[in-house]
C-alpha positions in Angstrom: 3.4 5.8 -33.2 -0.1 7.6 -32.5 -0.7 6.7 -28.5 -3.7 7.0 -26.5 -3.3 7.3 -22.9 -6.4 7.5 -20.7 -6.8 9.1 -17.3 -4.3 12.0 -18.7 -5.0 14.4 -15.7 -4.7 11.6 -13.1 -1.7 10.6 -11.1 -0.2 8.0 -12.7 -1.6 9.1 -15.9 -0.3 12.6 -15.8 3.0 11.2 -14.6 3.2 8.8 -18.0 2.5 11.0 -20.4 5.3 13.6 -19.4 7.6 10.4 -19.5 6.6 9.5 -22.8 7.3 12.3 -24.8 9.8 13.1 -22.8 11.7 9.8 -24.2 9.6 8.9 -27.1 10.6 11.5 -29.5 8.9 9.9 -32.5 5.7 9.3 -30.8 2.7 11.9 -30.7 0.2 11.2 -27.8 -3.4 11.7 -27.7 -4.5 11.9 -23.7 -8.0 11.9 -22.4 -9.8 12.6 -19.5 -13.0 13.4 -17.5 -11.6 16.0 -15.5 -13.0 14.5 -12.2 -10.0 16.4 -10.3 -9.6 19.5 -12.9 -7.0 20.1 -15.0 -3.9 21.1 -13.1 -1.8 17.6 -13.6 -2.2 18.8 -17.6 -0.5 22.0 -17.2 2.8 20.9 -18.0 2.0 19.3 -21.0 -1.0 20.7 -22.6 0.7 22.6 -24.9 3.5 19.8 -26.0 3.7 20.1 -29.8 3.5 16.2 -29.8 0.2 16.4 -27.5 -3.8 16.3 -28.0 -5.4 16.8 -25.1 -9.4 15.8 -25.1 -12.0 15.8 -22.2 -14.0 12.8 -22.2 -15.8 9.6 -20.7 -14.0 6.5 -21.2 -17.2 4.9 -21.2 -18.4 6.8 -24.0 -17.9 4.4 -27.1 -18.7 6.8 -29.6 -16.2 9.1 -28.3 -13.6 6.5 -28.5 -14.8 5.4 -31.6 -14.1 8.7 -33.2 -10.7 9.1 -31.5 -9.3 6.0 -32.9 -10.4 6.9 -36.1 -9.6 10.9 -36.2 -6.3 10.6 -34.5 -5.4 7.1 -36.3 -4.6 5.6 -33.1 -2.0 2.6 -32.8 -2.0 1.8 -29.4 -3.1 2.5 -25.8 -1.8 2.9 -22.4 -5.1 2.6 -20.2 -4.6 3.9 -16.8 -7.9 6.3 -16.3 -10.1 4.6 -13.6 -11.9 5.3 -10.5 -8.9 4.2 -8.4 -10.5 5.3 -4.3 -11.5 2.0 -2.5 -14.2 4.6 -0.2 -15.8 5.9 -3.3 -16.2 2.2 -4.5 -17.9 1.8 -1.3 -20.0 4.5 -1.9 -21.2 3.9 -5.7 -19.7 0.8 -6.5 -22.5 0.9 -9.9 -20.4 3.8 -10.9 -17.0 2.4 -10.0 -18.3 -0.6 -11.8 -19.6 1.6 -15.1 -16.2 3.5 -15.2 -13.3 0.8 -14.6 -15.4 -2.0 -16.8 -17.3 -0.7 -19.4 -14.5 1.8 -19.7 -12.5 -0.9 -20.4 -14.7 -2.9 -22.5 -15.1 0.7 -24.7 -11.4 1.0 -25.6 -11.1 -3.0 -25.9 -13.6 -2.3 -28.7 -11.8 0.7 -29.9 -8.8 -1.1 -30.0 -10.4 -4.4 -31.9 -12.2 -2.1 -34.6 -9.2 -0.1 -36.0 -5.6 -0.8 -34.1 -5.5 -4.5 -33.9 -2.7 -5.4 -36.3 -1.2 -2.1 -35.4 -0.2 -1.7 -31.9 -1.0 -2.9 -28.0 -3.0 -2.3 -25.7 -1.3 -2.1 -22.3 -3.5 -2.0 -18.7 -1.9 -0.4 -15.7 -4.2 -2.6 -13.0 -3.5 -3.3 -9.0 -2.3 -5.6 -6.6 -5.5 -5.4 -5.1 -7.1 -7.7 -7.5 -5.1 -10.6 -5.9 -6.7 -9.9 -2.1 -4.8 -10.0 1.3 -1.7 -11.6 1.9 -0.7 -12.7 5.4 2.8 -11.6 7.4 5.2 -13.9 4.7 4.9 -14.2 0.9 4.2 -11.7 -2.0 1.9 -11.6 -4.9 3.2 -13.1 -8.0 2.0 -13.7 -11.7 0.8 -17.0 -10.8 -1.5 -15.8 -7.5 -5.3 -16.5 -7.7 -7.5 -13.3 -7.9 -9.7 -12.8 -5.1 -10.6 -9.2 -4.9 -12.4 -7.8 -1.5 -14.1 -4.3 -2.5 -15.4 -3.1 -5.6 -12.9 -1.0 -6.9 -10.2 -4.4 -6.8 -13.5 -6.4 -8.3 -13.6 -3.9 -11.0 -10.4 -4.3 -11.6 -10.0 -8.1 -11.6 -12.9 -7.6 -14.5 -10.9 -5.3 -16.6 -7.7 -7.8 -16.0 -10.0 -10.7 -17.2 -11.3 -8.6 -20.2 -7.9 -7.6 -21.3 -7.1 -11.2 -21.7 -9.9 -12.6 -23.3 -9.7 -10.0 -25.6 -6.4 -11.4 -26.5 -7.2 -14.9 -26.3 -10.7 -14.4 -28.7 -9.7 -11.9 -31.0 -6.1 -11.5 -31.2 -5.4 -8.2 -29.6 -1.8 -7.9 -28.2 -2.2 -7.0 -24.8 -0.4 -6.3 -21.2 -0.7 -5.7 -18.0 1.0 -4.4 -15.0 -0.2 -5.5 -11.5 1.2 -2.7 -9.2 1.4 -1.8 -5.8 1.1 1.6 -3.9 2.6 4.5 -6.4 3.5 7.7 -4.3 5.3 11.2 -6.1 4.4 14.3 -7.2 0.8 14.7 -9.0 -1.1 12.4 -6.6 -3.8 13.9 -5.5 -5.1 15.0 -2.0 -7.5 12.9 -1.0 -5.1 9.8 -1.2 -3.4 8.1 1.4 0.5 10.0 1.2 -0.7 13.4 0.1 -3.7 13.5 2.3 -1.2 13.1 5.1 1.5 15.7 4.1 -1.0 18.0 3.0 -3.1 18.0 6.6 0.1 17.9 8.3 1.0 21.2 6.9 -2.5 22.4 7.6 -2.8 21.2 11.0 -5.8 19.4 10.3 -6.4 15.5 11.5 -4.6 13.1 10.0 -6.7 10.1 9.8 -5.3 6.5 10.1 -8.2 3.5 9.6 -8.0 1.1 12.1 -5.1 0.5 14.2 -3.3 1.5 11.4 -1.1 -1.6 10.6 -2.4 -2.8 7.9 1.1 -2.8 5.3 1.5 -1.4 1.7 4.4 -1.7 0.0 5.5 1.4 -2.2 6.4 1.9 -5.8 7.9 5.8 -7.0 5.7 6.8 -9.9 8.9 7.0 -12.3 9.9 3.9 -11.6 6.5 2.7 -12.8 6.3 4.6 -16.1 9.5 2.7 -16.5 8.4 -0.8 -16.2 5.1 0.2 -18.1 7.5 1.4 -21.0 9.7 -1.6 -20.8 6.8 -4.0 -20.8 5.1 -2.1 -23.2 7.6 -2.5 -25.7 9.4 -5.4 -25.2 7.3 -8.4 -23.2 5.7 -10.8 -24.9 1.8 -10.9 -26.0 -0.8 -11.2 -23.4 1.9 -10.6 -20.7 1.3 -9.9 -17.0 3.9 -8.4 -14.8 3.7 -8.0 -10.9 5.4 -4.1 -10.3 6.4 -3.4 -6.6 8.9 -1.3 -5.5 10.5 -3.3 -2.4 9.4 -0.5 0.3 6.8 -2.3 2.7 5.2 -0.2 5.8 3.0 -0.1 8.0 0.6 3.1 7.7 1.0 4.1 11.1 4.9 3.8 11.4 4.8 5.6 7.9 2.7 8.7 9.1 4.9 8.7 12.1 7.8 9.0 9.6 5.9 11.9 7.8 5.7 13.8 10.9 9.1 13.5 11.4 10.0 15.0 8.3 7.1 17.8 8.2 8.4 18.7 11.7 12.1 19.1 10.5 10.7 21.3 7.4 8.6 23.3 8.7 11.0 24.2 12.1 8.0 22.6 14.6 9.4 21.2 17.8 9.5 17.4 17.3 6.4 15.5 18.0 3.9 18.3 16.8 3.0 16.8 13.7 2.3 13.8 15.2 -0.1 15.4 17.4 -2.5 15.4 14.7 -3.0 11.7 14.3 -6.3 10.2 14.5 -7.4 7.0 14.3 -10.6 6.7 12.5 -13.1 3.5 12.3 -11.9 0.9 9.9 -12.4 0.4 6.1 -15.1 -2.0 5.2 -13.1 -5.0 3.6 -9.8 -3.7 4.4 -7.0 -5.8 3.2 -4.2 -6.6 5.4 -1.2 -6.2 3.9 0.0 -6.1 0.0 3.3 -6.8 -1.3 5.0 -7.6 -4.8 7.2 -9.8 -6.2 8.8 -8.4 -9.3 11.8 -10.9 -9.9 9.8 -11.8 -12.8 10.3 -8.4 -14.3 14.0 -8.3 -13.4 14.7 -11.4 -15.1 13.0 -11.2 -17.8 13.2 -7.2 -18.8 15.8 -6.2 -16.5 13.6 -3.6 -14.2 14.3 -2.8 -10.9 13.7 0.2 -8.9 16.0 3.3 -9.4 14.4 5.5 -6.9 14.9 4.3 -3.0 12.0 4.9 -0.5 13.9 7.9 1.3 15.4 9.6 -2.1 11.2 9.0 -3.1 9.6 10.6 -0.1 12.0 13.5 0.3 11.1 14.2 -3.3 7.6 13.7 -3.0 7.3 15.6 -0.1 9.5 18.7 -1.2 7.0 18.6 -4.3 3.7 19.4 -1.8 5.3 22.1 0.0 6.2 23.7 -3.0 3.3 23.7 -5.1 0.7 25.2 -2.7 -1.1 27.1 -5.6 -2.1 23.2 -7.2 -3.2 21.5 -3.8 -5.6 25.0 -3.9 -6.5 24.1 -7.5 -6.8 20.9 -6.8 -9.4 21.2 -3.4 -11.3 24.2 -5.3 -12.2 21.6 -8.7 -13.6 19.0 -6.1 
């Protein structure tokens, strides 16, 4: 199979494409990119035999156009987007521009040239589905009421997806996830920010009182339900990804500075010293959480990776890699 994966040098992005040809021997991936954050997630993989690498707009439909014809693309695994809730905020036109007519580009891509072919798979958000209360989870079958731009954006690519499917034919997928955290996530989100400042001694900064709750999904344990789902669920299939891990942000950055303090040989309670609470989010959602028993039942996922196996990875990952967090804050 010829795949397409978008958002190449992005976290999850990144993340997928290593998995893929790592386990998809007979497949050759074509990635693309903007290179909003630089290059250095494609370092391990830009010179895969099985790998085209191209810089790009999503948005750009001649662009795609031509890749879909040059590269004889089958399918596509679209997980590029403009992901921050702040910088939705701040240009939600350009938030809007990226994560839907992006979407609408490749949908059209994908309707010229690979629809008897192949599938079109969209890793979206819990955040389309809003704010849950202290009980409950999001499931298949909850209503979508997004609360920022970037979840209204995508809540429009979800919809698009589907009547793409519905009106032309296209198979199509989707994974609603919740918080992914491990290696390759860049600094100015929520986990790396954190570990990151804490080893810098700069402010840590929590929004609000800082219990709003996420709940926590390990990237591989993503790229595993996306390949699962991917190849094995049924046409215009949605599947709600969580990874069973709920926190608050404030007991969770307490946790960090626990850890950071035991790494780095600080007296306990340094770290910690560091947090600042900062003026809420506009909009900001409550609490998320996932129910997957959908997925387990139907596909047999679960998670593989536990919360503390996850964390003590991800964090051992920052403090080793100093020369990308530099790369990284220099392309910005």
């Amino acid at each position: 199979m010829n795949l397409l994966v978008t958002g190449s040098a992005g976290f999850i992005g990144a993340n997928l494409v290593r998995y893929w040809l790592d386990n998809h021997p007979n497949d050759s991936v074509v990635s693309l990119d903007k290179l909003v954050y630089g290059r250095a997630n494609l370092a391990e993989f830009i010179d895969h035999p099985r790998h085209t690498f191209v810089q790009g707009d999503i948005a750009d439909a001649e662009l795609i156009e031509r890749l879909f014809v040059e590269h004889r693309i089958e399918s596509v695994i679209h997980a590029a987007a403009q992901s921050h809730v702040d910088v939705s905020i701040q240009d939600p036109v350009g938030t809007i521009h990226a994560n839907v007519i992006g979407t609408a580009a490749l949908l059209e891509g994908m309707r010229r040239h690979a629809k008897v072919r192949g599938r079109f798979h969209l890793v979206s958000t819990d955040e389309v589905f809003g704010s849950l209360g202290d009980q409950d989870a999001f499931r298949e079958t909850s209503p979508y009421s997004p609360n920022n731009p970037y979840s209204a954006s995508k809540a429009a690519s979800d919809h698009l997806v589907r009547a793409y499917h519905r009106t032309f034919g296209i198979d199509v997928s989707i994974t609603n996830c919740s918080n992914n955290y491990g290696p390759h996530q860049y600094p100015d989100k929520f986990l790396p920010k954190m570990i990151c400042n804490g080893v810098d001694g700069q402010p840590l900064p929590v929004y609000g009182d800082g219990k709003n709750i996420r709940e926590w999904l390990f990237v591989d344990d993503h790229c595993r339900a996306i390949d699962l789902i991917f190849h094995n669920a049924k046409p215009g299939s949605a599947y709600c990804v969580g990874g069973r891990a709920e926190w608050q942000n404030i007991e969770l950055v307490h946790l960090l500075c626990e850890i950071l303090d035991e790494k780095l040989d600080r007296p306990a309670g340094t770290t910690a010293r560091q947090i600042a609470f900062v003026a809420d989010r506009p909009g900001h959602d409550y609490r998320y959480a996932m129910d997957s028993s959908r997925l387990r039942s139907d596909l047999g996922w679960s998670p593989q990776v536990s919360f503390e196996d996850g964390l003590e990875t991800t964090v051992n990952w920052y403090l080793s890699r100093p020369d990308w967090i530099e790369e990284v804050r220099a392309s910005r």
